[in-house]
C-alpha positions, -999 to +999 in steps of 0.1 A: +000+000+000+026+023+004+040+032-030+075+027-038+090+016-004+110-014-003+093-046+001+085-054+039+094-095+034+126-106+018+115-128-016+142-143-038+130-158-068+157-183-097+150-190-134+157-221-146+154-240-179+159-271-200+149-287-234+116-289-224+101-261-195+108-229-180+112-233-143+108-208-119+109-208-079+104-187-050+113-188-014+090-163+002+104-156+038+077-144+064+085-129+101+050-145+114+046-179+093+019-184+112-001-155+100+003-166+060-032-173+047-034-200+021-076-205+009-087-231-014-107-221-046-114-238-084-087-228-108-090-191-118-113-182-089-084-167-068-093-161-032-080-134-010-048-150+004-012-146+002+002-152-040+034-159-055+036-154-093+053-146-126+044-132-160+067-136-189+062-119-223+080-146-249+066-128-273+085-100-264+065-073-279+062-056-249+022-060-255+014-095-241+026-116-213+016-150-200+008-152-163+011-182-134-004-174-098-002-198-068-018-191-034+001-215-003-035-237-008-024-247-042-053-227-058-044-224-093-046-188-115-035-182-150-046-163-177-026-136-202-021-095-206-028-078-233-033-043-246-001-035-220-025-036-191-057-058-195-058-095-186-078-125-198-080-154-177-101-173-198-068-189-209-056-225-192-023-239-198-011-271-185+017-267-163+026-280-129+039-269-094+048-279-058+044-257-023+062-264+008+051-242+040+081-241+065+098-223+095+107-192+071+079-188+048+064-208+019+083-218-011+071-223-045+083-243-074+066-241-106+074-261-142+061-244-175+061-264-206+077-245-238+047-259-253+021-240-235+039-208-244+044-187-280+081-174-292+099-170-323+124-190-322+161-178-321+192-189-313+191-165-281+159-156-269+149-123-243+116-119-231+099-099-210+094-111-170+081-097-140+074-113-105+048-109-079+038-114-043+009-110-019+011-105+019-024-111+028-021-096+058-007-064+056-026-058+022+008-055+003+018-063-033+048-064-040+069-064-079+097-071-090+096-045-117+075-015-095+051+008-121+036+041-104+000+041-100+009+070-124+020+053-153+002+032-176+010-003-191+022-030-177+043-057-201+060-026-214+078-022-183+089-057-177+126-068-169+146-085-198+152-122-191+183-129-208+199-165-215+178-184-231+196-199-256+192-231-276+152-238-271+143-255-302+100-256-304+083-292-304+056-301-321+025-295-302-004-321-305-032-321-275-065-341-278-094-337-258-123-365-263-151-366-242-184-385-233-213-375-217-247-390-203-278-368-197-309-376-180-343-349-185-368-346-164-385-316-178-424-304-173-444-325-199-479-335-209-483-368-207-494-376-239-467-358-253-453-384-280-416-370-277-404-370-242-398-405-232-375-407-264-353-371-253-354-381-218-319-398-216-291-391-241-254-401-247-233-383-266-194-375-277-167-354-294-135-336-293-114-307-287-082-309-303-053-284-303-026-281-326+010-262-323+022-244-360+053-236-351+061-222-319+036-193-318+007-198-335-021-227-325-049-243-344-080-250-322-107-275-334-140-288-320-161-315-332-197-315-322-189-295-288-207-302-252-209-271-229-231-285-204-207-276-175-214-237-185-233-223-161-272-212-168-275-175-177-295-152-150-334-148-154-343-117-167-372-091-175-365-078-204-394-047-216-378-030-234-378-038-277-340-051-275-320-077-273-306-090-238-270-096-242-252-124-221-219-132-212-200-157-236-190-190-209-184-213-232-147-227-226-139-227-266-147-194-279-136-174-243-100-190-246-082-166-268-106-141-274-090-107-268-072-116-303-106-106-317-112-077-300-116-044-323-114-012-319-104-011-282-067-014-282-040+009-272-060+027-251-060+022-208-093+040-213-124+038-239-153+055-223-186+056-239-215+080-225-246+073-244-227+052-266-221+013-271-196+003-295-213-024-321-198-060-318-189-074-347-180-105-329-206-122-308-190-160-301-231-167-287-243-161-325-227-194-333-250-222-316-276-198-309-315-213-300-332-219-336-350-187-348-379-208-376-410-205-358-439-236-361-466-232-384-487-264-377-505-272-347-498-306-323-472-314-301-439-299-307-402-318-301-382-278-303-345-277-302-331-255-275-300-249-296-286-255-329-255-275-331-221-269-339-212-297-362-175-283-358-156-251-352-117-245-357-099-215-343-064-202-351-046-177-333-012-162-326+017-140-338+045-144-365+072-121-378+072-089-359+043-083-336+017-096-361-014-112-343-035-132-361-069-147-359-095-169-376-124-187-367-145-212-389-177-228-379-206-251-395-239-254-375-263-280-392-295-279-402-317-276-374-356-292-374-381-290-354-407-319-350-446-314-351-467-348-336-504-335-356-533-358-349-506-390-347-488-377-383-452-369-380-441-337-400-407-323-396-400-282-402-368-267-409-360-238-381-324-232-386-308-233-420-270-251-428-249-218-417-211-209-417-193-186-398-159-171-407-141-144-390-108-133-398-086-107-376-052-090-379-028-063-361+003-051-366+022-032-343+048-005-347+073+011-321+072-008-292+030-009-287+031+033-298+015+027-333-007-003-344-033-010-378-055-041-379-085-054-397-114-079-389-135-095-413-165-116-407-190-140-427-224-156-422-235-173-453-269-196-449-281-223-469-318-210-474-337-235-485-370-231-462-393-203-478-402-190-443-364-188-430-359-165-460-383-144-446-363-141-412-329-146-420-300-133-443-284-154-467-254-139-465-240-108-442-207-098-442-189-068-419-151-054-428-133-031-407-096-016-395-087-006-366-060+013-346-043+037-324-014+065-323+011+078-297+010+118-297+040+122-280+071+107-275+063+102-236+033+084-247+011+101-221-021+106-251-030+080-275-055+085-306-075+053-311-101+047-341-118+026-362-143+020-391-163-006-405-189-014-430-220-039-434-234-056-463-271-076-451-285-096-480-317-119-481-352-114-493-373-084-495-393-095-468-366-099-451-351-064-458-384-049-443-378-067-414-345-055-408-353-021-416-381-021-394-364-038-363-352-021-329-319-008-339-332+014-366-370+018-370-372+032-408-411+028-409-410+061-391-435+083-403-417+117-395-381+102-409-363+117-432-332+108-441-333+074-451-368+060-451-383+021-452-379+005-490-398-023-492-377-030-527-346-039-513-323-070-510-296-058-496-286-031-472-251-017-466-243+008-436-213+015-414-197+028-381-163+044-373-152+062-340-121+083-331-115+089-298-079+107-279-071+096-243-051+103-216-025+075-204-007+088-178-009+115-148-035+127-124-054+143-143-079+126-166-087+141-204-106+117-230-127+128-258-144+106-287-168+111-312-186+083-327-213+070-358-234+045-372-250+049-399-293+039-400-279+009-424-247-007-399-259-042-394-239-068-374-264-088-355-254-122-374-223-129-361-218-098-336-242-077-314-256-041-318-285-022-299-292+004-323-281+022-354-286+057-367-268+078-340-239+098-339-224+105-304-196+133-288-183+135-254-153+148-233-143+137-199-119+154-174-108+145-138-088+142-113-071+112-095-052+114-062-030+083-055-008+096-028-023+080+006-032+116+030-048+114+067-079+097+057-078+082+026-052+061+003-067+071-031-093+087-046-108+103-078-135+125-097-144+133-130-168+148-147-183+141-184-201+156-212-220+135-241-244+145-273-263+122-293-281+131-325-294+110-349-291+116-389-326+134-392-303+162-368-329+158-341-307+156-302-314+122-294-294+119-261-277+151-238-267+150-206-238+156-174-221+129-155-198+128-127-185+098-111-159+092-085-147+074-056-126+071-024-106+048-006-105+051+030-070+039+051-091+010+063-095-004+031-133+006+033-140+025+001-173+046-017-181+056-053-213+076-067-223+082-105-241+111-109-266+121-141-282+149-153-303+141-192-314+175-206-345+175-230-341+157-261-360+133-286-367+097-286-370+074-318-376+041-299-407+050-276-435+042-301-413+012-317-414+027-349-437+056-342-433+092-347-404+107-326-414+118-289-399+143-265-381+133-235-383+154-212-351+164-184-345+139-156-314+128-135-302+095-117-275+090-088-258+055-076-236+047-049-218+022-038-197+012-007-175-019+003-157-032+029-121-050+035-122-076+016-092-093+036-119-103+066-135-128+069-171-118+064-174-090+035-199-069+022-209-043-005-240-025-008-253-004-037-280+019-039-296+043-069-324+065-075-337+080-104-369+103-112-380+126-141-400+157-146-424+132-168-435+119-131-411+086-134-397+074-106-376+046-096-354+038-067-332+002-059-312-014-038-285-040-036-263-061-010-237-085-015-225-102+016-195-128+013-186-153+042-155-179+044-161-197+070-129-217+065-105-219+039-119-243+019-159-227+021-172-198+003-208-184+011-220-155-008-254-140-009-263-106-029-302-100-025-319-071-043-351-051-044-360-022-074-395-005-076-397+014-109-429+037-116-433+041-153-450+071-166-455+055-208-451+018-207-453+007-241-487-017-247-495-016-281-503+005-316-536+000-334-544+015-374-568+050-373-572+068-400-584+092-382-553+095-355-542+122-380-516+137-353-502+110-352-498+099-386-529+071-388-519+052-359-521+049-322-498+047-302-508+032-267-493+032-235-496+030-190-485+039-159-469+008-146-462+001-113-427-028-112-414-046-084-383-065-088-370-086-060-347-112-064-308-129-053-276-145-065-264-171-039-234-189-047-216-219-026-182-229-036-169-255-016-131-266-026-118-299-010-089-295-028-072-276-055-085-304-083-120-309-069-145-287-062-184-283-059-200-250-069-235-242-061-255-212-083-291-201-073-307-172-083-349-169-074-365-137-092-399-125-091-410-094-109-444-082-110-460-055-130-491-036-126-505-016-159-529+012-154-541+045-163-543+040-203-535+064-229-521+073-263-497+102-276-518+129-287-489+141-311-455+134-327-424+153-310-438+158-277-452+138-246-488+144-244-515+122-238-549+118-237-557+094-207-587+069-213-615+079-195-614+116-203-623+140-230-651+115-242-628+086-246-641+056-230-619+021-213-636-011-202-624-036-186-637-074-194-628-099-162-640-128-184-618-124-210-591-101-191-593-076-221-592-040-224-617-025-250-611+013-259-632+035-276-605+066-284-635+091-295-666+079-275-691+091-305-665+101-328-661+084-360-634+063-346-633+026-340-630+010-311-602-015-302-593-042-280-563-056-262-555-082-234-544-072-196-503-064-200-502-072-163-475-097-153-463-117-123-431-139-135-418-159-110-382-177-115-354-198-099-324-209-116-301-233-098-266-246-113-246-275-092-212-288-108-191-306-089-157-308-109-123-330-103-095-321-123-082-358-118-051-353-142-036-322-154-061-308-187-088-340-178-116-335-158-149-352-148-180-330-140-217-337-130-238-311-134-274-308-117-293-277-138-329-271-119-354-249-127-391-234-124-410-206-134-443-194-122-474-168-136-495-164-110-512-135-101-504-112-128-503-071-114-506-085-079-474-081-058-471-103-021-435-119-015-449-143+011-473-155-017-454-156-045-425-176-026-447-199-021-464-205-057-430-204-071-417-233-049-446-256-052-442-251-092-438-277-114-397-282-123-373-288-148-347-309-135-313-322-158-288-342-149-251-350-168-222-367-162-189-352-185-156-372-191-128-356-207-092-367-209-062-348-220-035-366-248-003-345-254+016-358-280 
């Protein structure tokens, strides 16, 4: 904690080598042996305990490193740095160690094959190494090579690790096989004709890995199994886009910050009002079938489409050029429809390829880099209603890149740009031109409008932003676009399109430790959106900061001010709306998270001068009762008061403000209350059981029905007033309007929005690493949902209708075995 000062433990560390491994070792002397705290935890799930470790850039492109951590337990970390400063440790290599505790410390030995790292081979190599260790205790870290809080990077500053000579690369050959046995028991009618034969299943495949050389590898999968992932959080999603998740599946993770665009050289890349489009989305490949059923009966639906193989090559040749490529087939996915005792079988995901290609070259030392990503979807479209919903073919292109603007490198220019080609049927172009991220059926748009001709549809995105790498103070500026055309939702992720966004962010950060705090910051931001008609879609302040106290206690805030602007997304493809000025704050506090039993609570609020209001709260409380248990709990409660929930929109001709439609909405009243629990119980470092539960229930009440009165503003005429008429039907829980009373206008029906959706989510894996790279896993996946009582809110209740609900239980049993050859 104290900056600079020499380390208060004596650590000597040696470097060793032969034909086959690196070898490095540590004696880590302690004055109080007792007091050295060694927890147990699965690999890459580092507890807070005492560490030994090493990163070593054989690369030496002062860019990347490798890095081994040890805790005295044996819990195993590894991952690698990139961009300088960022780390991945989705990475595993297979490499071995031994711990001894003892009368002066702990000592650590650890053996890393040459073939789990990249080099170029030379006659005499020098790479790039630095060392590390963890007092617990005293809340110390210590380097071998120090870098100032001040500073940025972290390979780049590295020591020079010299005689190496006469390593000569091997051949690298690793097979993974694996076998697995599933047993369903899912919620079922009993005369459904497909369950018995999908109850049990046994299945197999392969990983296999492939050395070229000494620095680039070739991964390949045939028909993959990811049943050990764990189940994505429930979620309410009410707004017209996509949810994004996490990537966790083990093949596509490893490796992935290769494929990364248009974030490098930069320590920072803010975005206020702003999300950079993905144009890789690893989920996209595998994805749940997107045909729908057009035949009534009993339905055998695939939950996901799969990979029939994948193959992934990554690494560097010559000088400091990274390369990437990915290639996947899914098959051709059907869906089965029992009708009446005839069998009929309907395509719902068409034969599809996936290619991605990335490259970067860097100049200087990491102070100038260019690169370029390419990515394909091409679909075998033989199913008339797929044509309808899917492209044929999509393709994205971009280059990427960053500049030092001094020779201190303190600020660094980053940028990219990228176009989209989408190509399928007309129907198909409507629907992309009328989905969320664009909404070109807008009746008030004007510069590029719905054209119900087209088969194809280009568009692209580029942003330029200039940050600040080193210092105190804080300066970074960016200003962004994407066109109403950019499309990369087939192989990569994007909420919207048609925006271009500005901001500029300055601050302050103290590192220097005073009389009541070690460190602390603020800064304060400014963004602009506008979208391509020139209407301000987005303006607003931000401040955000934090403190940390000399108890290790620490607070942050985020403060928000939105000023008037326009929104293009409340009527889903309405006429624009105003939205009127409205502010949020957050905070958050934590404690020490050396003791024992830890906790961190959050907190916001939110409210608007439309009358919305919403307010949350959030704990997170983490216990280790020993060194082998892990308890965490992290309950949370929100209550948000919409003022115009989005129900529905309904043809008038005689809505003639707002351009022949209506455009219906309600006051809804949400309440969200719901947990993440986690067990992680480690009997030793190779076998573990990890418990996930999450139970959510979220129940919303709709009332007080209206409709815009007219485009560009947020007025409404409430149902019930100014001779409009609402009725309510218990019988058939429907709503039937009457927008005029004894105007000329029709009436109009729609069903009760209410909702009451009731969830749990549990995951159970209990995993032995009983070799190094082989592993057995069973896996217990449990869960039940619940609808009960739609609009209606009662904990007690709803607790109890959501545990005596019907569940879907699914058990498997995963063998895997490691060959290096």
């Amino acid at each position: 904690p104290k900056e600079g000062e020499k380390a208060s433990e004596r650590t000597e560390v040696w470097v060793a080598y032969d034909d086959d491994a690196l070898y490095v070792a540590a004696r880590l002397y302690d004055s109080q042996p007792d007091s050295i705290i060694g927890r147990l935890a699965r690999r890459d799930n580092m507890p807070e305990s005492d560490m030994f470790g090493f990163a070593v850039d054989s690369y030496f492109d002062r860019r990347t490193a490798f890095v081994f951590i040890l805790n005295p337990a044996g819990t195993m970390l590894d991952g690698v740095f990139f961009n300088d400063s960022w780390n991945d440790w989705s990475w595993d290599g297979i490499w071995d160690y031994g711990i001894d505790l003892n009368g002066d410390g702990w000592s650590v030995e650890i053996r890393v094959p040459f073939t789990q790292l990249r080099f170029k081979d030379e006659e005499e190599m020098k790479w790039g190494v630095n060392f590390y260790r963890r007092i617990h205790r005293k809340n110390e870290e210590d380097h071998f090579i120090h870098i100032p809080k001040k500073e940025s990077g972290y390979v780049s500053h590295f020591a020079t690790l010299i005689g190496l000579r006469g390593i000569k690369s091997k051949q690298r050959f690793e097979l993974l096989p694996y076998f697995v046995s599933k047993a369903q028991y899912l919620i079922h009618d009993k005369n459904d004709p497909f369950y018995k034969g999908k109850q049990y299943r046994l299945n197999g495949g392969a990983d296999l890995k492939i050395g070229i050389g000494s620095n680039l590898t070739l991964d390949a999968t045939i028909n993959p199994d990811f049943g050990q992932v764990e189940v994505d959080p429930a979620v309410v999603n009410l707004s017209a886009f996509e949810t994004f998740y996490e990537e966790k599946r083990p093949f596509f993770i490893e490796g992935d910050n290769i494929f990364r665009f248009g974030t490098g050289g930069a320590n920072s890349n803010w975005g206020f009002n702003w999300g950079n489009p993905q144009l890789l989305y690893s989920r996209r490949i595998g994805r749940s079938p997107q045909g729908s059923i057009d035949h009534e009966g009993f339905v055998d639906y695939p939950t996901e489409t799969r990979i029939l193989g994948a193959a992934k090559l990554t690494g560097k040749i010559g000088d400091n050029l990274s390369l990437g490529f990915i290639n996947a087939v899914t098959e051709r996915t059907f869906a089965t429809i029992d009708s009446s005792n005839i069998k009929i079988e309907q395509e719902v995901e068409p034969l599809t390829y996936f290619g991605v290609f990335r490259a970067q070259k860097e100049f200087n030392s990491g102070g100038q880099a260019i690169g370029m990503i390419g990515t394909a979807v091409i679909r075998d479209l033989d199913n008339l209603q797929l044509r309808d919903r899917l492209s044929d073919k999509a393709f994205t292109l971009g280059v990427d890149g960053w500049t030092s603007l001094d020779s201190a490198q303190t600020y660094v220019m980053t940028g990219y740009f990228a176009g989209s080609y989408s190509h399928g049927s007309d129907n198909y172009l409507v629907r992309l031109q009328r989905s969320s991220q664009r909404y070109l059926q807008r009746p008030d748009a004007a510069f590029m409008r719905i054209d119900s001709s087209l088969t194809s549809l280009p568009g692209y995105v580029g942003r330029v932003a200039v940050n600040k790498q080193k210092g105190n103070f804080i300066f970074n500026s960016a200003l962004g676009i994407i066109s109403p055309g950019f499309e990369s939702n087939d192989l990569g992720f994007q909420f919207r399109a048609n925006v271009i966004n500005a901001h500029i962010v300055t601050g302050y950060r103290w590192f220097e430790p005073d009389n009541f705090s070690r460190n602390k910051r603020i800064t304060l931001s400014y963004f602009r959106n506008y979208n391509f008609d020139g209407d301000i879609t987005g303006q607003g302040l931000m401040s955000f900061g934090g403190i940390q106290f000399l108890n290790y206690y620490g607070f942050g805030y985020n403060f928000g001010y939105n000023f008037a602007s326009y929104s293009t997304d409340l009527t889903r493809g309405g006429p624009i709306t105003l939205r009127l000025p409205s502010f949020f704050v957050h905070f958050q506090g934590y404690s020490d998270s050396r003791q024992d039993l830890t906790g961190f609570v959050g907190g916001n609020y939110s409210r608007g001068e439309s009358g919305y209001e919403g307010y949350g709260i959030n704990f997170d409380l983490n216990w280790k009762p020993s060194t082998q248990i892990n308890l965490s709990i992290g309950p949370s409660f929100e209550k948000n008061a919409e003022v115009a929930q989005w129900v529905r929109r309904f043809s008038d001709s005689y809505a003639i403000n707002t351009y022949g439609n209506r455009y219906v909405f309600a006051e809804m009243d949400q309440k969200t209350i719901s947990a993440n629990v986690r067990i992680n119980w480690t009997f030793t470092p190779v076998l573990s059981l990890q418990l996930y539960l999450q139970p959510l229930i979220s129940v919303g009440d709709f009332k007080n029905f209206k409709e815009l009165i007219k485009a560009r503003s947020f007025e409404f005429l409430k149902y019930g007033e100014s001779g409009s008429t609402i009725k309510y039907d218990s019988n058939s829980d429907n709503y039937t309007v009457d927008p005029d009373g004894s105007g000329p206008a029709a009436s109009f029906s729609f069903s009760n929005p209410d909702f009451n959706y009731k969830s749990i989510r549990a995951n159970l894996v209990l995993r032995w690493e009983f070799s190094p790279g082989s592993s057995f896993y069973f896996v217990w996946t449990h869960d039940k949902t619940n609808f009960a009582n739609p609009g209606n809110f009662s904990a007690s209740r709803d607790f109890k209708n959501l545990w005596n609900a019907e569940a879907n239980n699914i058990l498997m049993i995963k063998f895997s075995y490691w060959l290096g050859i």
